[in-house]
N, C-alpha and C positions, 0 to 999 in steps of 0.2 A: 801267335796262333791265329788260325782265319778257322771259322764257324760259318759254312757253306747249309741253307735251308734252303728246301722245298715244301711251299705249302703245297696239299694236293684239297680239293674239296670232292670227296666221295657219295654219290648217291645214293641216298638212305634204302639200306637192304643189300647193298652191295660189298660190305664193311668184308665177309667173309672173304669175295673172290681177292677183293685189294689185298687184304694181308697174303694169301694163299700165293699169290703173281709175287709179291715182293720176299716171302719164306722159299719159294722153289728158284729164284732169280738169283744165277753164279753172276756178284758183284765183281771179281776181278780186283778186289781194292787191296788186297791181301799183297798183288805184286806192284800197289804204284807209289814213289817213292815220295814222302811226307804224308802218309794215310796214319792215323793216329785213331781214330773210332768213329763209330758208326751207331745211329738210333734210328730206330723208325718208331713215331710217335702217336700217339691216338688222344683225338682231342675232345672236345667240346661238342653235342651235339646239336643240330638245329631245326629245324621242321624239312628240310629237301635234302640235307647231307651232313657227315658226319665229316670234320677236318681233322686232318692227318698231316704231320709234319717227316720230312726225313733229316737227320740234323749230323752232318757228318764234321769232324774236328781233324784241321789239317795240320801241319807244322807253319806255311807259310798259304798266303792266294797266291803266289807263284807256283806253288805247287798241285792245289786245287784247278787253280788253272790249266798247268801242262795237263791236269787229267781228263779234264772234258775236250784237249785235243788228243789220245792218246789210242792208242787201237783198246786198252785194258775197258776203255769209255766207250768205245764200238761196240765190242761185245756182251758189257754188262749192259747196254740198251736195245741189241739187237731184238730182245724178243719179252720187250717190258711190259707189253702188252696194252692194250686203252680197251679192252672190249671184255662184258661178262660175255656167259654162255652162248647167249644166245645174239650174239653180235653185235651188241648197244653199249654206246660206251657205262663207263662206271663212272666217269668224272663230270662235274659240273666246270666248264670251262678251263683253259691248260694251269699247268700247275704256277706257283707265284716263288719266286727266285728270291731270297733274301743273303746277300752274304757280309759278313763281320767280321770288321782284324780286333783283337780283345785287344784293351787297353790298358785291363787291370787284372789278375788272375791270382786267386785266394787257394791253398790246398791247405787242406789240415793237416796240423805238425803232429 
């Protein structure tokens, strides 16, 4: 299993349009093959922005991988957006890439 994250850091007051861009946003993940699930997560807050994680769970990074080269990857970013209303972005610098093959993986019996 590969654990593919995005941190985003959100500009405080902006928390609404962020989530609003990522709820109306056709992700495309639904047809790419080792897509297992999907979080968008709300974090911690700080005096300039609120952090926000996206945390997607693959079958394999080979297959994370083929999807950030994929047209399914074209289209769920074509219009992801970086800007509130009024044409300022929402973000404090680009977002931070973390990804992980699990090594150990617990379910309840």
């Amino acid at each position: 299993m590969y654990i593919a994250m995005n941190r985003f850091r959100v500009t405080k007051g902006e928390e609404a349009a962020f989530e609003r861009i990522w709820a109306e946003r056709d992700t495309h993940l639904g047809e790419v093959p080792g897509f297992i699930e999907f979080h968008l997560l709300r974090g911690p807050e700080a005096e300039d922005h609120t952090l926000y994680a996206s945390h997607t769970l693959w079958k394999s990074q080979e297959n994370f991988e083929a999807w950030t080269t994929s047209e399914a990857f074209r289209k769920a970013h074509a219009n992801a957006g970086n800007k509130a209303g009024q044409g300022k972005s929402i973000y404090l610098g680009p977002p931070q890439f973390e990804g992980f093959e699990a090594v150990q993986v617990l379910k309840r019996s």
